[in-house]
C-alpha positions as protocol buffer text, in pm:
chain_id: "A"
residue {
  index: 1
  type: UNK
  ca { x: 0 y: 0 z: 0 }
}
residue {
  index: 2
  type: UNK
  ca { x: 278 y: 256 z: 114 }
}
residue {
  index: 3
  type: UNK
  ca { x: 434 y: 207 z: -282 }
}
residue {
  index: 4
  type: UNK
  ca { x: 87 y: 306 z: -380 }
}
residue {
  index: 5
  type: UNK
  ca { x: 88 y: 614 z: -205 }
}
residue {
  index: 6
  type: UNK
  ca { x: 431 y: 721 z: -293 }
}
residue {
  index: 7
  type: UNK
  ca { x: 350 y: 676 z: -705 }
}
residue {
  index: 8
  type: UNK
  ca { x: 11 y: 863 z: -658 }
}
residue {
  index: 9
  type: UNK
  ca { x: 199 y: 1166 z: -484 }
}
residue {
  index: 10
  type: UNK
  ca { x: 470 y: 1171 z: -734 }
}
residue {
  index: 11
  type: UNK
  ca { x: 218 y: 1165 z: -1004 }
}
residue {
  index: 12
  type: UNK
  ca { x: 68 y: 1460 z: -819 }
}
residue {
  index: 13
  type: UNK
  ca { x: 396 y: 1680 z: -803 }
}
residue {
  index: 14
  type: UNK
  ca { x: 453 y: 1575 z: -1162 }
}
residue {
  index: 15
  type: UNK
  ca { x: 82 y: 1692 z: -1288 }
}
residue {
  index: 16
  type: UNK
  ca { x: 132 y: 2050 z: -1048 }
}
residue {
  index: 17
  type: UNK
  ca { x: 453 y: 2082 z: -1230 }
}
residue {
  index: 18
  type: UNK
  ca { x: 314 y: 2020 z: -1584 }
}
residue {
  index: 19
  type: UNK
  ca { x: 21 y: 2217 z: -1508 }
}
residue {
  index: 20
  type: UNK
  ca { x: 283 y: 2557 z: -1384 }
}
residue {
  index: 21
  type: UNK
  ca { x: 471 y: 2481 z: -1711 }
}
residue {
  index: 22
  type: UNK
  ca { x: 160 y: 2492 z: -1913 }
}
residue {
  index: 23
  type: UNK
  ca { x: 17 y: 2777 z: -1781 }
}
residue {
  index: 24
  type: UNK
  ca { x: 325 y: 3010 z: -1774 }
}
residue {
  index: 25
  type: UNK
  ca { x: 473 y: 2934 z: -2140 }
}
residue {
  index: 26
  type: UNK
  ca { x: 151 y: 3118 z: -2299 }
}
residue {
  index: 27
  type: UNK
  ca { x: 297 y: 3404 z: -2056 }
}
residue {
  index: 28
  type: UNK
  ca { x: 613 y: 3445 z: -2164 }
}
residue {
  index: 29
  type: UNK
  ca { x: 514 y: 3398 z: -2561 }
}
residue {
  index: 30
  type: UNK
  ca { x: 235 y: 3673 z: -2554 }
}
residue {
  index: 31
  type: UNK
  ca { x: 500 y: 3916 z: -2408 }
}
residue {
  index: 32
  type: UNK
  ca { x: 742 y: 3791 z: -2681 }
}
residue {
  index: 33
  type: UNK
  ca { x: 495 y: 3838 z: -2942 }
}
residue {
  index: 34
  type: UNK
  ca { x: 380 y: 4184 z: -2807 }
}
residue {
  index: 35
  type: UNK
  ca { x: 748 y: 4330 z: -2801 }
}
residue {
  index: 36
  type: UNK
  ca { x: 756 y: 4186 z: -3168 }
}
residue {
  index: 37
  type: UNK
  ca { x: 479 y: 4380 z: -3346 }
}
residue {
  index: 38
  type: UNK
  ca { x: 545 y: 4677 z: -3170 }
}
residue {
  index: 39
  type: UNK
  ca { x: 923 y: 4645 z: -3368 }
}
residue {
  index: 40
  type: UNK
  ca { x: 736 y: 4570 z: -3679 }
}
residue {
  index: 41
  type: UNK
  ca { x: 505 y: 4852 z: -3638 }
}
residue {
  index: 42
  type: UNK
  ca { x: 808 y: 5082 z: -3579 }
}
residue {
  index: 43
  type: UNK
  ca { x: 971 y: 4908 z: -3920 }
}
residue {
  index: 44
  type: UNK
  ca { x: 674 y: 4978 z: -4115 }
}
residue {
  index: 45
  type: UNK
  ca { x: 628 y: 5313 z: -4019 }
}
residue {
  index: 46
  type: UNK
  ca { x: 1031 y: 5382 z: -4103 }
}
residue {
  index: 47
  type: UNK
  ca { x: 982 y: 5203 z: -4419 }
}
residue {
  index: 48
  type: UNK
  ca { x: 698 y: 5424 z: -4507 }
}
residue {
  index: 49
  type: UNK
  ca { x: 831 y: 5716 z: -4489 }
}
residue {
  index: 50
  type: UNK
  ca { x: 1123 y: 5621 z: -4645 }
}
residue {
  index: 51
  type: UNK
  ca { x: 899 y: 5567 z: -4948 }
}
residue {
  index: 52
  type: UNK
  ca { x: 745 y: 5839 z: -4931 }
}
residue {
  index: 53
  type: UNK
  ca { x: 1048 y: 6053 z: -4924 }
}
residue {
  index: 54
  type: UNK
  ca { x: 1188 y: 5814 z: -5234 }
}
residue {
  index: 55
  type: UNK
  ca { x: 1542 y: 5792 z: -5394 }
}
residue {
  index: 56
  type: UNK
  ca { x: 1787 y: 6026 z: -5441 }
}
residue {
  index: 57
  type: UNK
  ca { x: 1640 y: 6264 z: -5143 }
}
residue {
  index: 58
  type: UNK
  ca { x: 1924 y: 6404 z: -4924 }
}
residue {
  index: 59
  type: UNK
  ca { x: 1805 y: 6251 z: -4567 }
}
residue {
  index: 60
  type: UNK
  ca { x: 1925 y: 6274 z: -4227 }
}
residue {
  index: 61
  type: UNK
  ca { x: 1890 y: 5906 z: -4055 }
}
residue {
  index: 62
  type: UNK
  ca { x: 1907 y: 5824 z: -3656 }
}
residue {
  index: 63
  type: UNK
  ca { x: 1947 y: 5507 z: -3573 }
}
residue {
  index: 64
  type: UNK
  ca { x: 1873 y: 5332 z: -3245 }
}
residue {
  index: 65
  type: UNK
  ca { x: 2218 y: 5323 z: -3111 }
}
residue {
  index: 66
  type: UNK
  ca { x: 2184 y: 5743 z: -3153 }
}
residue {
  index: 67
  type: UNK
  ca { x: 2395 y: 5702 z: -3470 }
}
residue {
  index: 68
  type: UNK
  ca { x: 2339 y: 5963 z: -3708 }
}
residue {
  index: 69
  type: UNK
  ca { x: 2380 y: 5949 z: -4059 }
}
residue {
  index: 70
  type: UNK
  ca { x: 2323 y: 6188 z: -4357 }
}
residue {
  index: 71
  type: UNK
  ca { x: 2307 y: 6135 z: -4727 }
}
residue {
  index: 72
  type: UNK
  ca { x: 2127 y: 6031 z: -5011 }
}
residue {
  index: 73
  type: UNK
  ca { x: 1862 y: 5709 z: -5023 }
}
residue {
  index: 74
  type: UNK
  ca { x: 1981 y: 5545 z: -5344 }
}
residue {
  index: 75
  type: UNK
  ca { x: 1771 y: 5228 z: -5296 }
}
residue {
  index: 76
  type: UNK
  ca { x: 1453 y: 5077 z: -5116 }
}
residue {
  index: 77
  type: UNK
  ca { x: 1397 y: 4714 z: -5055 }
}
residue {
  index: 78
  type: UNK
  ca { x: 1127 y: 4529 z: -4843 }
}
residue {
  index: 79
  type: UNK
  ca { x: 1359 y: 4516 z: -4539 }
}
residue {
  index: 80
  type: UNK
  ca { x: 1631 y: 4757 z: -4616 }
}
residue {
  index: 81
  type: UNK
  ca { x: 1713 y: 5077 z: -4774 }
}
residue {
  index: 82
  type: UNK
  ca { x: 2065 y: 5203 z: -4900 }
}
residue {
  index: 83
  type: UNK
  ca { x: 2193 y: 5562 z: -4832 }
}
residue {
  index: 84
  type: UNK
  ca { x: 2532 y: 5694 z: -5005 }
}
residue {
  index: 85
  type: UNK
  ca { x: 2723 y: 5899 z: -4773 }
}
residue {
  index: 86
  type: UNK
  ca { x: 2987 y: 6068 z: -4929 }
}
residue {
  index: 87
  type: UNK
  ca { x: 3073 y: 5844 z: -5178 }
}
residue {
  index: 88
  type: UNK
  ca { x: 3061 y: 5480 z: -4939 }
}
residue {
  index: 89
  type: UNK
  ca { x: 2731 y: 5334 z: -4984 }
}
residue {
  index: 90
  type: UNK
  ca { x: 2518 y: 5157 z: -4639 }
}
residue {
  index: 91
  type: UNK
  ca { x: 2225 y: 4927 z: -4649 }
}
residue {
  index: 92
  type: UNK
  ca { x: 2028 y: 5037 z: -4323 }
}
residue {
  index: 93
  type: UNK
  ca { x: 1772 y: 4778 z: -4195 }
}
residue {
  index: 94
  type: UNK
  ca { x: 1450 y: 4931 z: -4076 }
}
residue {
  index: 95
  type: UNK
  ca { x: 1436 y: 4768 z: -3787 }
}
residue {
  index: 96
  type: UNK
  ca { x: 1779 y: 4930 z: -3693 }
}
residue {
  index: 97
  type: UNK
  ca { x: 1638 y: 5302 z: -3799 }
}
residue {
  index: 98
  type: UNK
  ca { x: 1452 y: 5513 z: -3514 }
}
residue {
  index: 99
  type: UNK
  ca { x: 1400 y: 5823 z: -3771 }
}
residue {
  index: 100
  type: UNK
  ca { x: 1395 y: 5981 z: -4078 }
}
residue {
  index: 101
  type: UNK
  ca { x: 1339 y: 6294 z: -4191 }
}
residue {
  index: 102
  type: UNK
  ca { x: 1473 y: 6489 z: -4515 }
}
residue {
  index: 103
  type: UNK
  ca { x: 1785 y: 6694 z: -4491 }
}
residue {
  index: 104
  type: UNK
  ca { x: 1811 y: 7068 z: -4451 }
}
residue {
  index: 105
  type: UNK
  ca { x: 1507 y: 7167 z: -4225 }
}
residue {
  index: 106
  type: UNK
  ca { x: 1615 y: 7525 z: -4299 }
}
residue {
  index: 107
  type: UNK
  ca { x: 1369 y: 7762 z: -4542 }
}
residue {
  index: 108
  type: UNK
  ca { x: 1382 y: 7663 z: -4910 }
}
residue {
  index: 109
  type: UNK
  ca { x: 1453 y: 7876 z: -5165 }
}
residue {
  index: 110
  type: UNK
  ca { x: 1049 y: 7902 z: -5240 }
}
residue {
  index: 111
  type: UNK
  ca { x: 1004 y: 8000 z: -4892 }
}
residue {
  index: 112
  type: UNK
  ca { x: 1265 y: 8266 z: -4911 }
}
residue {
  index: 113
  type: UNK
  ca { x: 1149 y: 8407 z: -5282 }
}
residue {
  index: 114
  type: UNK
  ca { x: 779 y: 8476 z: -5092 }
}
residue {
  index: 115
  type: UNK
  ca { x: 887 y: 8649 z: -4821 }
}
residue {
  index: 116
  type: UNK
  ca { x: 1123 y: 8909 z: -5052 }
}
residue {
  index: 117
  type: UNK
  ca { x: 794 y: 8956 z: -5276 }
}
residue {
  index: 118
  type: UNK
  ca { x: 595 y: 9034 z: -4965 }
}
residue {
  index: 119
  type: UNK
  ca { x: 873 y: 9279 z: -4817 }
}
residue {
  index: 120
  type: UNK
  ca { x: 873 y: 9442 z: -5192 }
}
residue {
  index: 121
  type: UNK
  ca { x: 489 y: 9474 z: -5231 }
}
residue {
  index: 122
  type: UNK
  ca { x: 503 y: 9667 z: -4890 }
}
residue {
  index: 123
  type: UNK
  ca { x: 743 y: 9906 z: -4968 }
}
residue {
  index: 124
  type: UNK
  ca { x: 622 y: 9982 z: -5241 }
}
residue {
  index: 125
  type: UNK
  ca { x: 273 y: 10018 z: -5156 }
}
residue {
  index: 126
  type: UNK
  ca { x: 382 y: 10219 z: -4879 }
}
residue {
  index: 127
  type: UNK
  ca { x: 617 y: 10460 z: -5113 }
}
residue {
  index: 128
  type: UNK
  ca { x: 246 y: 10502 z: -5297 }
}
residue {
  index: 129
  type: UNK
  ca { x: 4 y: 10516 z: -5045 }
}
residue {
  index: 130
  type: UNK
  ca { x: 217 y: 10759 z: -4795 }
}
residue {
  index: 131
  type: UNK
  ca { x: 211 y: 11080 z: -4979 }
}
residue {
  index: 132
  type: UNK
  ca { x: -170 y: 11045 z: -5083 }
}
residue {
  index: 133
  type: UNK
  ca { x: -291 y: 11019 z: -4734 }
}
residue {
  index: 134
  type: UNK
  ca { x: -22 y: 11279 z: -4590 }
}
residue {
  index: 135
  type: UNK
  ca { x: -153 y: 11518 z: -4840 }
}
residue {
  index: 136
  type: UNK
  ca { x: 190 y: 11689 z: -4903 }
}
residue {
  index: 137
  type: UNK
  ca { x: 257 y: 11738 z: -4490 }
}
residue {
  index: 138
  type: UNK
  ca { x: -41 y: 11926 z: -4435 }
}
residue {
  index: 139
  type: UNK
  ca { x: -236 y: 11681 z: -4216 }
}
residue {
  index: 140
  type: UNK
  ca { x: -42 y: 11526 z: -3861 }
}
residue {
  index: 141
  type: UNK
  ca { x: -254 y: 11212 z: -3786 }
}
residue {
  index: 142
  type: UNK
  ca { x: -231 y: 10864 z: -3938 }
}
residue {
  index: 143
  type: UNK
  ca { x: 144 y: 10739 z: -4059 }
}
residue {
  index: 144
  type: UNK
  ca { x: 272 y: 11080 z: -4182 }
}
């Protein structure tokens, strides 16, 4: 009887034990797979606006590891892009990338063109409009 009771509690400890194992793996693989889309999320984001920006568009590139690297894209894969920096070419995974953005963040020269025609159209209106409403000096309100 007593080598009936032994087998029956080591079946026990062996069932608790299977029965931890079971119910903790599912844990650990959720987590796993949680931490894994959120990378893929961050790699298809990347990869879009890599896309979007297309080739031969002077970038600026940060990396995870706070690398930063600047130069052209000169090609887009599903996985990877390439950027030339100064003649050496790097394939740059985006999984590895933590942004993107286009070079120069400065005003363009459209930018600057717009502001010199609005600066021009003021001076000039000004030139025109300040000696009609002045009336030659006689008044002394308004802008004369």
């Amino acid at each position: 009887m007593d080598f009936l009771t032994e087998d029956c509690t080591l079946y026990k400890r062996l069932f608790s034990v299977l029965l931890l194992v079971m119910l903790a793996v599912p844990s650990f693989a959720l987590r796993l797979a949680s931490a894994q889309s959120d990378v893929d999320a961050e790699a298809a984001r990347v990869r879009a606006k890599v896309e979007g920006l297309g080739t031969n568009t002077k970038v600026e590139v940060k990396l995870l590891d706070k690398t930063k690297l600047k130069g052209k894209i000169i090609g887009v894969d599903r996985d990877s892009f390439g950027i030339n920096q100064v003649g050496a070419n790097s394939k740059l995974f985006y999984a590895d990338v933590a942004e993107v953005k286009k070079a120069g963040g400065g005003w363009s020269t459209k930018n600057w063109i717009i502001l010199g025609s609005v600066v021009a159209g003021a001076l000039v209106t000004w030139t025109i409009v300040k000696p009609a409403l002045c009336d030659g000096g006689a008044q002394t309100r308004g802008p004369c």
